[in-house]
ZAMARGU-4260 file (C-alpha; in steps of 0.2 Angstrom, whole numbers, plus 5000, padded with zeros to 4 digits):
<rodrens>
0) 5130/4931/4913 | 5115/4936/4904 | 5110/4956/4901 | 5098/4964/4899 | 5095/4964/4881
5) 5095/4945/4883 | 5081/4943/4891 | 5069/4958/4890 | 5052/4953/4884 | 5057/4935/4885
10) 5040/4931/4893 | 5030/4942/4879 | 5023/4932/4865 | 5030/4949/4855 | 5030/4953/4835
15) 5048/4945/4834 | 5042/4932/4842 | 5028/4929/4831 | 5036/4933/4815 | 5047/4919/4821
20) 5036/4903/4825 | 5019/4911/4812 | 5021/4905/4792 | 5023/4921/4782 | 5005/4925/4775
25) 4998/4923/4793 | 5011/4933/4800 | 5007/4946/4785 | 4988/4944/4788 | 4988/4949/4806
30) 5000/4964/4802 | 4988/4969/4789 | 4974/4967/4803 | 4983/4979/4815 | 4987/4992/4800
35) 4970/4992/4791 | 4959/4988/4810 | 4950/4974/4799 | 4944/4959/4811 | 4954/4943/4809
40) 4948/4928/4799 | 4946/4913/4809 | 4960/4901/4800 | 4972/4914/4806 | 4967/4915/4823
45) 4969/4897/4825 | 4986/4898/4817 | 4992/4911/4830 | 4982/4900/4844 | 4992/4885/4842
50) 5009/4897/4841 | 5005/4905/4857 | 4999/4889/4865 | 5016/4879/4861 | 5027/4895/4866
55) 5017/4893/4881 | 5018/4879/4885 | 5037/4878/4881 | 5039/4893/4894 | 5031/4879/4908
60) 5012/4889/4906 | 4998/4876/4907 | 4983/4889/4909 | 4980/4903/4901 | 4966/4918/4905
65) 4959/4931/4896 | 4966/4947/4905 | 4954/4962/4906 | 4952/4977/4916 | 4933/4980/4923
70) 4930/4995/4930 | 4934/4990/4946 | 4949/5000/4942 | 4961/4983/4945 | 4964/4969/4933
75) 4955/4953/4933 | 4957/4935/4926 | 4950/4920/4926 | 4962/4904/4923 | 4957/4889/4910
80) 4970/4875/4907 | 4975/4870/4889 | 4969/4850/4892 | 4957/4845/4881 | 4952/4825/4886
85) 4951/4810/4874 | 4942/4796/4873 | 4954/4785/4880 | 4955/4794/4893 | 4972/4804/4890
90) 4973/4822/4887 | 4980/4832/4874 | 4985/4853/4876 | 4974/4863/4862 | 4969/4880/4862
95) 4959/4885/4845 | 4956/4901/4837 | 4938/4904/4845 | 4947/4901/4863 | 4960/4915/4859
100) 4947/4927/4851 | 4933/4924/4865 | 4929/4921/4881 | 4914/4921/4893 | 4918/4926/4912
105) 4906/4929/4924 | 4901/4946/4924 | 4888/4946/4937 | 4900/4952/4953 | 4908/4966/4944
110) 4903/4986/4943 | 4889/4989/4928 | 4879/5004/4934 | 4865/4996/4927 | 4872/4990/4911
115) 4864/4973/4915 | 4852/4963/4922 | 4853/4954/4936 | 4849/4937/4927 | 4862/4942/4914
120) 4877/4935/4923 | 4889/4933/4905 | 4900/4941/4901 | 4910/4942/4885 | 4931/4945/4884
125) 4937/4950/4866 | 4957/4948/4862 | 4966/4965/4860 | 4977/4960/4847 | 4987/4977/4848
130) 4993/4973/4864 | 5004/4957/4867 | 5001/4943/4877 | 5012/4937/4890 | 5018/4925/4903
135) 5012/4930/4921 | 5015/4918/4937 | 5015/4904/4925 | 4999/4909/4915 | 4999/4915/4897
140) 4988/4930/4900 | 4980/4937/4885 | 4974/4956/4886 | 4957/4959/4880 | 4941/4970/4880
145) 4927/4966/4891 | 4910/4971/4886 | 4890/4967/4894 | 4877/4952/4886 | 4871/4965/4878
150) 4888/4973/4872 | 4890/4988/4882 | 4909/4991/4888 | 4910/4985/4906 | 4927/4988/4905
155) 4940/5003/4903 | 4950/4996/4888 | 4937/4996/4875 | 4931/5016/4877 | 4951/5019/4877
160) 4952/5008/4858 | 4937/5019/4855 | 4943/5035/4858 | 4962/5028/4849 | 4950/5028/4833
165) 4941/5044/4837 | 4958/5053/4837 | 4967/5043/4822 | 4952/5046/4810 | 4953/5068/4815
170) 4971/5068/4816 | 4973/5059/4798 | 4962/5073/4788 | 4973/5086/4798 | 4989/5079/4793
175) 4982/5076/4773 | 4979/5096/4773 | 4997/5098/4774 | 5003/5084/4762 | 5006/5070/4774
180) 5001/5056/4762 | 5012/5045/4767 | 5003/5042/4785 | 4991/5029/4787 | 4989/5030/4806
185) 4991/5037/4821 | 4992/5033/4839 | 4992/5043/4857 | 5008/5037/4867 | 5009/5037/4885
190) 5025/5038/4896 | 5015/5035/4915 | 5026/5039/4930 | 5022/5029/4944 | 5025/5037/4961
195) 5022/5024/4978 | 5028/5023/4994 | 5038/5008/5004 | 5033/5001/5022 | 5039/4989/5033
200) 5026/4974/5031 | 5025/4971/5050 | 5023/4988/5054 | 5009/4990/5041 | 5001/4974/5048
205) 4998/4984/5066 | 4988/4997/5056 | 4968/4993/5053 | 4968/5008/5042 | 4982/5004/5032
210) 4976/4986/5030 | 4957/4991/5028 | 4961/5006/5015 | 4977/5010/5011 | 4979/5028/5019
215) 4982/5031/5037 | 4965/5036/5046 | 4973/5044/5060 | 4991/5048/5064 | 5001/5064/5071
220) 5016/5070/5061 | 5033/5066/5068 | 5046/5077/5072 | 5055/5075/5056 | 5045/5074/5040
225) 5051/5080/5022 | 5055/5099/5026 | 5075/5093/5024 | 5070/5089/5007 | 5084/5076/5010
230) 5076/5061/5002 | 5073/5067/4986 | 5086/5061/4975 | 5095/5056/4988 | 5104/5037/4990
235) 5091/5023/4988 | 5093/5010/5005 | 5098/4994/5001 | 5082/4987/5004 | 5073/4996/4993
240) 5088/4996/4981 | 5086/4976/4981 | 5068/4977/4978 | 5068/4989/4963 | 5082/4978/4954
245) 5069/4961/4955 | 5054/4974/4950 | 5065/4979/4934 | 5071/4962/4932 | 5050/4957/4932
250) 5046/4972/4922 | 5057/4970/4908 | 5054/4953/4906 | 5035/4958/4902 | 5041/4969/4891
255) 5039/4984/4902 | 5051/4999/4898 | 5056/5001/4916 | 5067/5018/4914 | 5069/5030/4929
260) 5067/5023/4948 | 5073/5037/4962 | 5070/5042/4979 | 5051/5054/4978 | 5051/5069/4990
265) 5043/5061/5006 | 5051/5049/5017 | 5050/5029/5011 | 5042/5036/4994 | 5047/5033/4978
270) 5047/5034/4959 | 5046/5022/4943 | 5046/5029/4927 | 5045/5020/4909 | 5048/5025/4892
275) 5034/5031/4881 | 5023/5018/4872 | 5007/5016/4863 | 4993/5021/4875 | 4983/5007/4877
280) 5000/4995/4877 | 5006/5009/4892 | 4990/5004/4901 | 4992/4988/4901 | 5010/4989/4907
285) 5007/5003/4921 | 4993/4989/4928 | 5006/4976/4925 | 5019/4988/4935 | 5007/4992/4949
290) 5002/4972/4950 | 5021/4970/4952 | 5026/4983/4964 | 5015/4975/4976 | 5025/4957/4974
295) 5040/4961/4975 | 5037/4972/4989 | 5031/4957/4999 | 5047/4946/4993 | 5057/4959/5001
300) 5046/4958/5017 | 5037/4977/5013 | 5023/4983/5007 | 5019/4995/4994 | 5006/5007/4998
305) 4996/5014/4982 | 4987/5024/4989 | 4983/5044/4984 | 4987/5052/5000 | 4994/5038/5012
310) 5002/5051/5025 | 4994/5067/5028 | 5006/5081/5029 | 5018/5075/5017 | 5019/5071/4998
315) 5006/5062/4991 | 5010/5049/4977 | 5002/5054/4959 | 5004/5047/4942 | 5011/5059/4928
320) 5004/5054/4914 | 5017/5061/4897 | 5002/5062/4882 | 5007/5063/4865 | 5002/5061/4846
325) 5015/5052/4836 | 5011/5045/4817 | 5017/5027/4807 | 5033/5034/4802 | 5039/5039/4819
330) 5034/5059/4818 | 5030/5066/4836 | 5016/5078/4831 | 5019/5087/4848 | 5037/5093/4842
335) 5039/5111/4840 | 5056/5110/4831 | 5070/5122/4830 | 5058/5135/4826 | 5042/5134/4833
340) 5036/5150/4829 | 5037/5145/4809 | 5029/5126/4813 | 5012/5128/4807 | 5007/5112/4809
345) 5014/5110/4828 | 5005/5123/4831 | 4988/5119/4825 | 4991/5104/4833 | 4996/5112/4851
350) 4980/5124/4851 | 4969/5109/4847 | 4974/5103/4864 | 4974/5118/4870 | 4954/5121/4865
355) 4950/5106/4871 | 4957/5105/4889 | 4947/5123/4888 | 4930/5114/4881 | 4933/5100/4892
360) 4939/5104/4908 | 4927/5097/4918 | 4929/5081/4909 | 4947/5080/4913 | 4944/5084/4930
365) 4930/5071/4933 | 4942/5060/4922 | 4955/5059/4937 | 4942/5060/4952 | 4940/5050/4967
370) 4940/5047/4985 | 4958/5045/4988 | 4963/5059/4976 | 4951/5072/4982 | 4966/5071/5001
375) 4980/5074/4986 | 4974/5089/4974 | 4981/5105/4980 | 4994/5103/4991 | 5014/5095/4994
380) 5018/5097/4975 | 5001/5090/4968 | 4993/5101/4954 | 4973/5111/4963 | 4960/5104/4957
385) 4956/5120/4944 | 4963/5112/4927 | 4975/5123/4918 | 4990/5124/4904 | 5009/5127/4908
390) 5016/5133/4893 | 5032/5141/4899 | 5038/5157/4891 | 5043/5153/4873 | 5028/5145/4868
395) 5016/5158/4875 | 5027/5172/4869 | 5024/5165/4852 | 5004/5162/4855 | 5003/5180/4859
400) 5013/5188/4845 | 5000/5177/4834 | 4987/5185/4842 | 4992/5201/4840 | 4998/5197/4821
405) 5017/5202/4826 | 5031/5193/4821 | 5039/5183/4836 | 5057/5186/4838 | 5065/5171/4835
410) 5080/5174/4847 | 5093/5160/4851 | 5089/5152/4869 | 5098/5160/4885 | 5113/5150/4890
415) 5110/5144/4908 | 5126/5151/4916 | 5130/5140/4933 | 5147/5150/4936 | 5161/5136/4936
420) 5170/5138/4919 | 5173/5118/4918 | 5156/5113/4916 | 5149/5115/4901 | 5136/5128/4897
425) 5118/5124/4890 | 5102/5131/4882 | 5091/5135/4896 | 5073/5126/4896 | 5059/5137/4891
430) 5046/5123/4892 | 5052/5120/4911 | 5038/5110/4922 | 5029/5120/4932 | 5026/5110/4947
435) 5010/5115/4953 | 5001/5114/4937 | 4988/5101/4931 | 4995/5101/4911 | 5012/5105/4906
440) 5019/5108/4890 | 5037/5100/4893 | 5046/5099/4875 | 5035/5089/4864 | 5021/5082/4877
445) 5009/5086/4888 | 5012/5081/4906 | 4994/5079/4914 | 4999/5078/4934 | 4984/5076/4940
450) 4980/5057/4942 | 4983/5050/4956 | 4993/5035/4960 | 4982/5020/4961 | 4973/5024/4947
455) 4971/5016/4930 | 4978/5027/4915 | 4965/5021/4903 | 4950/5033/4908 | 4960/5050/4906
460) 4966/5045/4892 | 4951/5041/4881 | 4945/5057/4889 | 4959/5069/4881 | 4958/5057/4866
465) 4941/5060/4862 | 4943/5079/4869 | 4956/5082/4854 | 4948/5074/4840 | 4933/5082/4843
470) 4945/5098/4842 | 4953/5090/4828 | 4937/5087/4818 | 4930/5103/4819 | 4948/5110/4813
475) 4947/5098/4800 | 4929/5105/4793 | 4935/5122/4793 | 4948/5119/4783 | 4945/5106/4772
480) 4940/5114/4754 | 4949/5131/4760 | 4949/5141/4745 | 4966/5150/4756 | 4973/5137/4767
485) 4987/5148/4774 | 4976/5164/4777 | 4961/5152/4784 | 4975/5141/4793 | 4980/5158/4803
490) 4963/5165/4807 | 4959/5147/4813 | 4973/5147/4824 | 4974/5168/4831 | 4954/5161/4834
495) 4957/5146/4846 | 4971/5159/4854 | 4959/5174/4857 | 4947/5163/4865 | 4955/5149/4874
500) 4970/5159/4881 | 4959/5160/4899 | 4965/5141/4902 | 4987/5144/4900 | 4992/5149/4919
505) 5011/5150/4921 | 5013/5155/4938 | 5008/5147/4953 | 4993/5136/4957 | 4994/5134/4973
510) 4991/5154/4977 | 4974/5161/4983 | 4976/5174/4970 | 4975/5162/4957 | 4958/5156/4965
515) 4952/5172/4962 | 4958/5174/4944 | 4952/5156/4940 | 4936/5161/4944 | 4936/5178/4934
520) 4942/5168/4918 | 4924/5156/4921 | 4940/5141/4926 | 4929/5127/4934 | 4935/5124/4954
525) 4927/5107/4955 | 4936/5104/4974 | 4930/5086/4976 | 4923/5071/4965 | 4903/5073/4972
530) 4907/5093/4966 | 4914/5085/4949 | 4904/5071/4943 | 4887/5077/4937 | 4894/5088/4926
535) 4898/5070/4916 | 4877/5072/4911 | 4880/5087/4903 | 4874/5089/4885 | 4890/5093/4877
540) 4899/5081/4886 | 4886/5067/4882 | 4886/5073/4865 | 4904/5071/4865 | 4906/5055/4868
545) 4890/5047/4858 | 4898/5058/4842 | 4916/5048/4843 | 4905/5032/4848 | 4918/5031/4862
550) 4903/5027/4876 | 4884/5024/4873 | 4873/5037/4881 | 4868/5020/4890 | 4887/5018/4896
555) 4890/5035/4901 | 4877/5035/4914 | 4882/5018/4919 | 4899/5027/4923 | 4892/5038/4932
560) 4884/5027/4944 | 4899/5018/4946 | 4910/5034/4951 | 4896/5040/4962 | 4894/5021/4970
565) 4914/5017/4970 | 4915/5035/4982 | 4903/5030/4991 | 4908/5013/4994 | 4927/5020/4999
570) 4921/5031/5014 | 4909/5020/5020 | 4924/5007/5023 | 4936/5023/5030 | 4919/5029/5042
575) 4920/5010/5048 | 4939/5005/5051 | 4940/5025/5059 | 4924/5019/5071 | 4934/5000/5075
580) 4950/5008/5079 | 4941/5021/5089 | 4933/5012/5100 | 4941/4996/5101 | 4960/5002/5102
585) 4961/5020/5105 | 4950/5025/5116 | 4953/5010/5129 | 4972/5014/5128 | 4968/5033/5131
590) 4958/5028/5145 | 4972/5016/5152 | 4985/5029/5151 | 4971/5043/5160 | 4969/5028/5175
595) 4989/5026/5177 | 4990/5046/5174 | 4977/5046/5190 | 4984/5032/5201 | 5000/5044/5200
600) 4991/5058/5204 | 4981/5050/5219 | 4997/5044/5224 | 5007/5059/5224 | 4995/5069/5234
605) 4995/5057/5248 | 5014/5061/5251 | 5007/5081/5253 | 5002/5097/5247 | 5020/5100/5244
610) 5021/5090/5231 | 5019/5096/5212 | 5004/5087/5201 | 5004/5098/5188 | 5009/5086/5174
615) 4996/5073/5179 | 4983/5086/5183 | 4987/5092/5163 | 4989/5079/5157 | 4973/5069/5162
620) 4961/5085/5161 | 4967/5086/5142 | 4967/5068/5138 | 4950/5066/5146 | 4944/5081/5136
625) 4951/5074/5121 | 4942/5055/5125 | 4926/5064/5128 | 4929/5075/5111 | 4932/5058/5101
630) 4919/5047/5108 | 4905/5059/5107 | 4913/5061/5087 | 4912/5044/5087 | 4894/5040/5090
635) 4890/5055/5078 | 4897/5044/5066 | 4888/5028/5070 | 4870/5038/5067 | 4877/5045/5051
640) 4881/5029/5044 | 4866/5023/5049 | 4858/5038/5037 | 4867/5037/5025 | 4859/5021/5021
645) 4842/5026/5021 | 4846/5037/5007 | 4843/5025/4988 | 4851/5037/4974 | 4869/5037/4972
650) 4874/5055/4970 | 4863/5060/4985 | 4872/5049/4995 | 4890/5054/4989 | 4884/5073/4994
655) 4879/5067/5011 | 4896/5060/5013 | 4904/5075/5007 | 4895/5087/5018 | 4890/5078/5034
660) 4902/5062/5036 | 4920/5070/5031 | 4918/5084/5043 | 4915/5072/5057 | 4929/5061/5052
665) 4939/5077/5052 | 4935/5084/5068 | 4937/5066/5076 | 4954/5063/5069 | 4960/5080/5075
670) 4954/5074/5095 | 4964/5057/5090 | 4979/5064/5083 | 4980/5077/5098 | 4978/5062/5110
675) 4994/5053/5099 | 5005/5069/5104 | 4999/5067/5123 | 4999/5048/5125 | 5011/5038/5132
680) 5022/5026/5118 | 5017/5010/5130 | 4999/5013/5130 | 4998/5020/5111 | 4991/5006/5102
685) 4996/5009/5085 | 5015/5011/5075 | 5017/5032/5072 | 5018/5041/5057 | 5039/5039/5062
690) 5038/5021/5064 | 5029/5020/5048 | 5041/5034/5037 | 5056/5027/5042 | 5053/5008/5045
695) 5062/5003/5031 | 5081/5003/5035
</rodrens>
């Protein structure tokens, strides 16, 4: 019986792998590439080519695709066999260093804001050699960039290897200030927990809005939701157990480092958590996880919903995303050591991070935006939408004895006491999550909790990257030809302490008071995406961006037509399945149920005044209320959809659906919802949130 350590990454064309079938100097030569960022010489690549074609083939692949992720925000990948003809008419399998290297898809149906023409259908794919290539359905996949005719990034990869360089240049003069000579990289790792929930596929199937977008339209709460907190944690069903042991089986045999699965707090959701890896190699598995969730959920005769708030009233699925700096030799720059308070550079390191989710809140906060995260922020365990630090007590202890120029008693960590003498006792955690925050310091990372579930990792990312080299770079010009490092180093440090402390919040994000504090400390409240995005124009966060050449002024905007456009898009497809259902299912079963509701009541009254009507009187006065409520809601939406599309600019129409559409949608799923509670099971004609919660046994 083979384990697991037999088999994991078998289907990755990995750097064993290629050490093993590549002749020394071309196996060297592309190590050097990676180290030194060089581009590849052409004799090499054709020497990898052939390797990973024969490996390819060897595993039963016969196509292989450039894999790349457009800013669609899913993967995409176009398939192209390894037959080459000959004259004789045979064929022979050949794929050359040019075909690895470069492609040329079709770029002319995905998102550019502009970055093209409409004539300028190409495309161009470039290989990521930092990231492997793999074996997916039977198709080597290779992951790449994918940029415009005219060069621009069309895709999320490249800004991400970007803003990899942005941060490896800053953080190597920081790290040469205090003798590190011996690094010659660094690289940002990612740990992205994946939260998701489970249906029954025939269930889901009997729900337009599930099918249409991902997230129930309409739906009234059921008697039983999560307020037992029984799921969390508690024994996985076999069903799902079954399908999360062929997902890990699929996962590891990409390579993934499948880690922690577990029960989430709502009914039927869940959790997958991998260990840390490189950030743009943890991008490319979380899409490979996500991708992968969704197949075997099928196999097992379920679906798996991605979506940010599926279920309103209960949990919604986010996706923690654990952000650290590490160096060549292993060195986690993040890790505060025994003694923290003595760590200089840990220190500098954490208040770089520190000024520049400060500087750059509003990028972070446009960075995890959009229409499904917008139902998710601020509520059931999800960070607010204000971005703030978690600390925990420690840490800030010692930022403010810096402040104060006071030495920090280093006492020994409390003992966390649990009072049974046969367990054993241990150091309790300072640096505990704080569950409502947006960023949390939790041992030697940052946890930043506010993404949401279906989105990629890539985009926030390069945001923090580029965020803290800016930091970095402006630390590194203040102390680079100190005449005093250590005195300089201290100011420099006490500095961003005085005036970034406004953006550490320990307590509780979810109180009104902290609103009000927000708002006194200048803390941006950016309560939806249409509220968030133009702050992405802003001079300093253009200038960001085109200083690090991690996005084109060019590209910027073009991102910003997208996220304005991909909103847009997104409710105008919830405004049109919450108008189908309406009135071709709900409201003729409503009416149905008011008919038979009146039958009874006609009936009952021919027997005699003696008879009791009230529960049909009740009923159908409130349920032909409520018809009345959602038609007219309804119809209200039919005119603003119609307006909506006389209106051309893109961030004028996302407002208008912000301020006019959602509180119609609103007002007509509380009418709906109402109706659910009243109606008849035979004449309701979609599953409820019950049938939905707890469909898989």
């Amino acid at each position: 019986m083979k384990t697991v350590t037999d088999f994991f990454g078998c289907d990755v064309f990995s750097a064993s792998v290629m050490k093993e079938r590549l002749p020394a100097e071309a196996y060297e030569e592309f190590q050097r590439t990676l180290d030194t960022g060089h581009r590849l010489n052409i004799e090499v690549a054709d020497i990898i080519a052939n390797a990973m074609k024969d490996w390819a083939i060897e595993k039963g692949a016969t196509h292989f695709t450039h894999w790349f992720q457009p800013l669609t925000g899913v993967t995409a990948e176009k398939h192209d066999s390894f037959i080459t003809s000959k004259k004789d008419g045979r064929v022979i399998m050949e794929f050359s260093g040019k075909e690895l290297i470069q492609g040329e898809p079709d770029a002319s149906s995905f998102p550019s804001g502009g970055l093209r023409a409409t004539f300028e259908a190409r495309g161009y794919t470039a290989w990521d050699p930092t990231s492997f290539a793999f074996i997916k359905n039977g198709v080597l996949c290779i992951p790449t960039a994918f940029c415009s005719y005219g060069g621009e990034a069309l895709d999320k990869k490249t800004p991400l290897l970007r803003s990899m360089e942005a941060i490896n240049k800053q953080t190597l003069r920081i790290l040469k200030l205090f003798g590190n000579e011996d690094v010659v990289a660094v690289k940002t790792t990612v740990g992205p927990e994946q939260e998701y929930f489970l249906v029954d596929a025939e269930v889901f199937n009997k729900r337009k809005d599930l099918v249409y977008t991902g997230r129930t339209l309409f739906g009234a709460m059921p008697p039983k939701g999560q307020e037992l907190d029984d799921h969390y944690f508690g024994a996985i069903k076999p069903r799902v157990q079954a399908f999360m042991k062929d997902l890990d089986d699929e996962l590891w045999r990409l390579g993934v480092l499948a880690k922690t699965e577990h029960n989430e707090a709502a009914p039927a959701q869940h959790e997958l958590a991998p260990i840390f890896t490189t950030t743009n190699i943890a991008t490319d598995h979380n899409q490979i996880t996500m991708e992968t969730m969704q197949k075997c959920a099928k196999q097992h005769g379920m679906i798996c919903l991605l979506h940010e708030k599926p279920f309103a009233g209960v949990n919604g699925s986010g996706k923690h995303n654990n952000w650290s700096i590490s160096t060549n030799n292993g060195t986690n720059l993040l890790e505060p050591g025994e003694t923290p308070a003595e760590n200089a550079q840990f220190l500098l390191f954490l208040c770089a991070v520190i000024k520049a989710v400060d500087d750059y809140q509003d990028l972070l906060r446009i960075s995890i935006a959009s229409a499904g995260n917008d139902h998710r922020l601020g509520a059931q365990e999800a960070p607010p939408a204000i971005v703030s630090m978690f600390l925990g007590e420690e840490l800030t202890e010692i930022l403010e004895s810096i402040e104060r120029d006071e030495d920090y008693d280093n006492r020994e960590k409390e003992m966390l006491k649990v009072g049974v003498h046969v367990l054993p006792r241990f150091p309790k955690d300072t640096t505990d999550r704080n569950r409502t925050s947006p960023l949390a310091f939790t041992g030697n990372k940052f946890e930043f909790r506010m993404l949401g579930s279906s989105a990629s990792v890539a985009g926030p990312n390069t945001t923090l990257n580029t965020a803290v080299a800016e930091v970095l770079k402006g630390f590194a010009d203040t102390l680079e030809g100190s005449a005093d490092f250590e005195n300089d180093l201290h100011k420099l440090i006490k500095g961003v302490i005085k005036n970034h402390k406004r953006i550490i919040f320990n307590g509780n994000g979810y109180d009104d008071a902290w609103v009000k504090e927000a708002e006194g400390r200048g803390l941006l409240n950016l309560k939806t995406t249409p509220d968030a995005l133009p702050y992405m124009l802003h001079d300093k966060n253009v200038k960001l961006y085109t200083d690090h050449k991690v996005y084109s002024e060019t590209e910027i905007k073009a991102h910003y037509e997208i996220k304005n456009e991909k909103y847009c898009k997104y409710l105008n497809i919830e405004v049109l399945t919450m108008i189908d259902m309406a009135k071709k299912d709900i409201l003729p079963c409503v009416s149905r149920n008011i008919h038979e509701l009146a039958d009874t009541l006609i009936a009952k009254r021919t027997i005699g005044d003696f008879v009791d009507t009230t529960y049909e009187e009740t009923l159908v006065t409130k349920l032909s209320g409520l018809s009345s409520v959602a038609f007219n809601k309804v119809a209200e939406l039919e005119e603003l959809s119609a307006e909506v599309k006389t209106i051309e600019e893109s961030d004028a129409k996302a407002m208008f659906y912000k301020n006019r559409i959602i509180p119609v949608m609103s007002e007509l799923r509380v009418a709906v919802d109402e109706m659910e509670t009243l109606c008849s099971s035979e004449h309701w004609c979609y599953p409820s949130y019950g049938d939905l919660l707890f469909s898989v046994k």
